[in-house]
ROLO-87830 format. One record per residue (C-alpha): residue number from 1; x negated, y negated, z negated; chain; residue in three letters. Coordinates in steps of 0.1 Angstrom, whole numbers, plus 5000, padded with zeros to 4 digits. Example, Ala and Ser with C-alpha at 12.3 -4.5 7.8 and 13.67 -1.06 7.14 Angstrom:
2
R   nr     X     Y     Z  kette  rest
R    1  4877  5045  4922      A   ALA
R    2  4863  5011  4929      A   SER
end
This chain:
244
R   nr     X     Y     Z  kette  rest
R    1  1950  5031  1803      A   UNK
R    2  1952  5045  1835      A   UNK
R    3  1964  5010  1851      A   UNK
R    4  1937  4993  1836      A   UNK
R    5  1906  5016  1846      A   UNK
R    6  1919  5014  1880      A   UNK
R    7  1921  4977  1877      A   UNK
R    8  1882  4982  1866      A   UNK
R    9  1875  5001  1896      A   UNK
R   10  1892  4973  1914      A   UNK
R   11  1868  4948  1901      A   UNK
R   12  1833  4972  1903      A   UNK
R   13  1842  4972  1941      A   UNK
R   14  1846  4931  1942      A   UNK
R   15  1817  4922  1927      A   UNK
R   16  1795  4947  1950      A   UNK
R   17  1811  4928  1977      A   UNK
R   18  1805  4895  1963      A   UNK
R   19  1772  4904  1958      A   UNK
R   20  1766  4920  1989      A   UNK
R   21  1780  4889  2011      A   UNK
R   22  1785  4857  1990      A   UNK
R   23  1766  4854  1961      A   UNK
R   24  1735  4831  1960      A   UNK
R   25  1713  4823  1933      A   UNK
R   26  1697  4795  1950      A   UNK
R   27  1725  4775  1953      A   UNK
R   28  1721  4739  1936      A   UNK
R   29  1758  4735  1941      A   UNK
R   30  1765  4762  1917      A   UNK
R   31  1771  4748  1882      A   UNK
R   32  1748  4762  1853      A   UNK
R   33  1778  4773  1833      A   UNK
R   34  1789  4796  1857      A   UNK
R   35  1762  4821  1853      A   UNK
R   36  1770  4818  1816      A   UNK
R   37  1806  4824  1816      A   UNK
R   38  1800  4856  1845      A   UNK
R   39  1773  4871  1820      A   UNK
R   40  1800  4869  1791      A   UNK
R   41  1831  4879  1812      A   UNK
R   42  1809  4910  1825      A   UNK
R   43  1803  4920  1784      A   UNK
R   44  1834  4917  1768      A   UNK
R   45  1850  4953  1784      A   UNK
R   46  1826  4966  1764      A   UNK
R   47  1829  4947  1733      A   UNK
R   48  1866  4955  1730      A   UNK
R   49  1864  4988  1737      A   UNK
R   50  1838  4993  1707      A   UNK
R   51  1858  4969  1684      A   UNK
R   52  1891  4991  1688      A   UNK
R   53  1870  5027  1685      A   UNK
R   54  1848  5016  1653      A   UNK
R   55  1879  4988  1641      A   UNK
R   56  1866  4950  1635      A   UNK
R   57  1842  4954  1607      A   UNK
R   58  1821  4978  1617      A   UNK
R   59  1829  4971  1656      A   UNK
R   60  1821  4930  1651      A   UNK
R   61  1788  4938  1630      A   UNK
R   62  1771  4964  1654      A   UNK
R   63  1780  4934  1681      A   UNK
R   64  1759  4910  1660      A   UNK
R   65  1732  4933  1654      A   UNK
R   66  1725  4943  1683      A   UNK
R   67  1733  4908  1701      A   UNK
R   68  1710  4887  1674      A   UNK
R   69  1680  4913  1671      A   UNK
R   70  1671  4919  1708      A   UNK
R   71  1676  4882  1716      A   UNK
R   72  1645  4873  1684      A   UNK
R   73  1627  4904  1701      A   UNK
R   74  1629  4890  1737      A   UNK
R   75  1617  4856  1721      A   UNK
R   76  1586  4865  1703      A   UNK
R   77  1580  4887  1739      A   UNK
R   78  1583  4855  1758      A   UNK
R   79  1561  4836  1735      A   UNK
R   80  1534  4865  1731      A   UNK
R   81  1540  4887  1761      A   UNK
R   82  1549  4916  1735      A   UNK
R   83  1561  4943  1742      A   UNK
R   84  1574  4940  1776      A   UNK
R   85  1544  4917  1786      A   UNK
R   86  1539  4882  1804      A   UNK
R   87  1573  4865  1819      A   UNK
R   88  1593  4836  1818      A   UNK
R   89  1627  4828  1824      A   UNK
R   90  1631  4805  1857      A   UNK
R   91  1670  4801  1854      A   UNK
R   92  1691  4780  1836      A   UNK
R   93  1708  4807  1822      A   UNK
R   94  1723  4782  1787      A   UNK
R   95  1706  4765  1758      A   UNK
R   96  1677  4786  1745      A   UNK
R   97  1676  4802  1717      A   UNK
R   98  1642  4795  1698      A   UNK
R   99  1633  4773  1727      A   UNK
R  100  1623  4804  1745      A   UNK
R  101  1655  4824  1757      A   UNK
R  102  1687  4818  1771      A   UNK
R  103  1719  4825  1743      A   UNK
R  104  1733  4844  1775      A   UNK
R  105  1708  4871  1775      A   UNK
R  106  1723  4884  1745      A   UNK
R  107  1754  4892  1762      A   UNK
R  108  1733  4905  1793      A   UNK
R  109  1716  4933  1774      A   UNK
R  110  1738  4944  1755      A   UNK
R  111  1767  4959  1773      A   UNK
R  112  1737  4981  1795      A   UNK
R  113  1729  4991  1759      A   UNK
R  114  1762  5005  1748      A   UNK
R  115  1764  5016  1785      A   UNK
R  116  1736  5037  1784      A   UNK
R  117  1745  5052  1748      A   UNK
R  118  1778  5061  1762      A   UNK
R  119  1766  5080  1787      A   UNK
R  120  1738  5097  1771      A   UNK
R  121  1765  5109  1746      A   UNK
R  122  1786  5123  1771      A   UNK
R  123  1757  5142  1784      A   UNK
R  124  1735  5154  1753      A   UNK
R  125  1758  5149  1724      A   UNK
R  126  1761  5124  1697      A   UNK
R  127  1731  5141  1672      A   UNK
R  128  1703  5122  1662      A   UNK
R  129  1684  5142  1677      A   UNK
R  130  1698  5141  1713      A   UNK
R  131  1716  5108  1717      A   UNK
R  132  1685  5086  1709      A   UNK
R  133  1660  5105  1737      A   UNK
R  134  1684  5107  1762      A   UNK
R  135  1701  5073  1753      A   UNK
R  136  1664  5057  1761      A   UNK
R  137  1662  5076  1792      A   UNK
R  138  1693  5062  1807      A   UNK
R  139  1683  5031  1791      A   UNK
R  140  1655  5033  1817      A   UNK
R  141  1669  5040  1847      A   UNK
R  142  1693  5014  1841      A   UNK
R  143  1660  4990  1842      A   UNK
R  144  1647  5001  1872      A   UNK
R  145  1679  4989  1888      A   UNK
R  146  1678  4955  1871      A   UNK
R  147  1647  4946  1871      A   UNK
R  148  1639  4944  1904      A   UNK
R  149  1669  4929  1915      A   UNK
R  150  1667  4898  1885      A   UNK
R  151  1629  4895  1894      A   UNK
R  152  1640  4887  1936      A   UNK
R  153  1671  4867  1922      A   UNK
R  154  1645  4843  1905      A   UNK
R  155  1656  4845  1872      A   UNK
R  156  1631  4855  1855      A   UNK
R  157  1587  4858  1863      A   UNK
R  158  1562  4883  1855      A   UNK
R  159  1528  4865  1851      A   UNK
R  160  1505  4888  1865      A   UNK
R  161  1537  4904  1885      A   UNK
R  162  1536  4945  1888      A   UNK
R  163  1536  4973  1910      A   UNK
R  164  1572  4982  1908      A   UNK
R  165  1588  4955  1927      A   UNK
R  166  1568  4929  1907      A   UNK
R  167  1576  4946  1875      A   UNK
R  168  1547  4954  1855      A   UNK
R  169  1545  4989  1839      A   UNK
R  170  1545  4972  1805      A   UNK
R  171  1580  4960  1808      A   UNK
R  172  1595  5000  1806      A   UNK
R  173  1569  5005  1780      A   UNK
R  174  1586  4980  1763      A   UNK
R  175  1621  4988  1773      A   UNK
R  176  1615  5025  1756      A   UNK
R  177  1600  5010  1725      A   UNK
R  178  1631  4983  1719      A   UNK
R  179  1655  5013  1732      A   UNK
R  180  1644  5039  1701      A   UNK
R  181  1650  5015  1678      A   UNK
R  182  1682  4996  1689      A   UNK
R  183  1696  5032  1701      A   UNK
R  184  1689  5042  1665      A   UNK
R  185  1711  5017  1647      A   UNK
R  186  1737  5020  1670      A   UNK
R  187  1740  5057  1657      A   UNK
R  188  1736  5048  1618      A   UNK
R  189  1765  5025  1622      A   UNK
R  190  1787  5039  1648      A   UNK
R  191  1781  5077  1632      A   UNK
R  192  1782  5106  1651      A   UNK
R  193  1821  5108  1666      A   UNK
R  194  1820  5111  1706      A   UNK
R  195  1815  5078  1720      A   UNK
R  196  1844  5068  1740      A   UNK
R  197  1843  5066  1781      A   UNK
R  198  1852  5028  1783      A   UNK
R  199  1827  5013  1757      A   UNK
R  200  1808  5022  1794      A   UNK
R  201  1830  5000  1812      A   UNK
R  202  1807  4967  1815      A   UNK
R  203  1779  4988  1825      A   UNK
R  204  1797  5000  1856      A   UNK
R  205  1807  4960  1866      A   UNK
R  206  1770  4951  1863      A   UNK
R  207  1759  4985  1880      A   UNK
R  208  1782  4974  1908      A   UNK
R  209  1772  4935  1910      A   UNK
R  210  1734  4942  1909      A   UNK
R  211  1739  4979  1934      A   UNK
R  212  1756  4949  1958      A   UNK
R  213  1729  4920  1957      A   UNK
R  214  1704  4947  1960      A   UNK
R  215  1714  4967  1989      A   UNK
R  216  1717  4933  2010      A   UNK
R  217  1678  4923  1997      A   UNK
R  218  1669  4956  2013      A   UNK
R  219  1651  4965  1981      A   UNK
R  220  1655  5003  1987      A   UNK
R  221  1651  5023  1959      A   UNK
R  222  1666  5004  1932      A   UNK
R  223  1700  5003  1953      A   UNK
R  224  1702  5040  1954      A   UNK
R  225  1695  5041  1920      A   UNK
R  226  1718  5016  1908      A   UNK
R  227  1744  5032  1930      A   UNK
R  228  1738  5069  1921      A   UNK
R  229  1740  5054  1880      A   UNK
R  230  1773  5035  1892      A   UNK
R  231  1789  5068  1905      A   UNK
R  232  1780  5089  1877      A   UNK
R  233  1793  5059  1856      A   UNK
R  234  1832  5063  1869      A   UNK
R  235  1844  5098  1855      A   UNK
R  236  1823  5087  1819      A   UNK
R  237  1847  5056  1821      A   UNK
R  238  1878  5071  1837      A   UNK
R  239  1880  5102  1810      A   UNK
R  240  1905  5111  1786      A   UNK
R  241  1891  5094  1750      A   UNK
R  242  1884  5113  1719      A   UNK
R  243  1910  5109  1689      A   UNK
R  244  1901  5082  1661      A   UNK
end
């Protein structure tokens, strides 16, 4: 494994460069399946890396759980503005789902889901308990990175816009409401074994990308976020991983 988390590394350091000096979201040129195919190529470290520590069944259905729920959540929020509160998507991000959402979002979430779990289980512990606090809080800060930097990339809109870089408080309300419960069924199927490092590993890639695009938008605080989340992200991914 140790070839291939260095390979990882490689890649966390090319997309914050690509972000940082090529990538453009206002390109016309660029064609809409692009986006698409990066969300899903970013996601599937993760995915395989849960499949082979839980095995296909249970692996394939917490994928499908937790890819089909949050996307019906994020629809009824776009059509009623709960939980997260007024937005719309302004990208062509793929056919929607309910006429409301991209498909792609499902793979966007995700991965900073099983991300966040993963490291809130190498910090706190796997107990009920512990992992679903802490896993909410990393959840979090993972937002405040992401937000911000989606919200200046155009992809989606706040209707009333917000105070944290045009995010409105409502969305981390939200964010913590959806992250009890989706943290929560992550446990009751995956159990309570330690989590291993690399079901992290799509986190760190989008940690890296969004750090990048950030840090050349000059939007301050986010960046050092998103890098000091990146860092701390490495030795979770990079350690040994628990027996089966």
């Amino acid at each position: 494994m140790r070839i291939t988390r260095a390979a990882l590394l490689l890649v966390a350091l090319a997309l914050f460069l690509a972000a940082f000096l090529v990538v453009r979201f206002d390109d016309p040129g660029v064609p809409p399946a692009v986006p698409a195919v990066f969300l899903v190529a970013l996601a599937l470290p993760s995915y395989i890396a849960l499949v082979r520590w839980l095995g296909p069944a249970r692996g394939i259905a917490l994928l499908l759980i937790l890819s089909i729920l949050p996307l019906a959540v994020e629809g009824y929020a776009v059509a009623t503005g709960i939980p997260y509160g007024g937005f719309t998507y302004s990208a062509d991000l793929g056919y929607r789902a309910f006429g409301l959402v991209p498909w792609t979002v499902a793979f966007a979430y995700l991965p900073m889901l099983l991300g966040a779990v993963t490291l809130a289980g190498t910090a706190a512990g796997t107990s009920w308990t512990r992992l679903v606090p802490a896993g909410v809080l990393v959840l979090l800060l993972v937002d405040l990175v992401i937000d911000p930097a989606v919200v200046h990339a155009g992809l989606w809109v706040w209707t009333d816009g917000g105070a944290y870089y045009g995010v409105p408080t409502s969305n981390f309300a939200g964010w913590v409401l959806t992250g009890v419960v989706y943290i929560a069924l992550f446990r009751l199927i995956a159990g309570g074994r330690p989590i291993p490092g690399t079901v992290a590993a799509s986190l760190l890639l989008i940690l890296a990308f969004w750090t990048g695009y950030l840090t050349r938008s000059g939007l301050a605080i986010p960046a050092l976020l998103g890098a000091a989340l990146a860092v701390g992200t490495v030795p979770v991914v990079f350690r040994d991983e628990p027996p089966a």
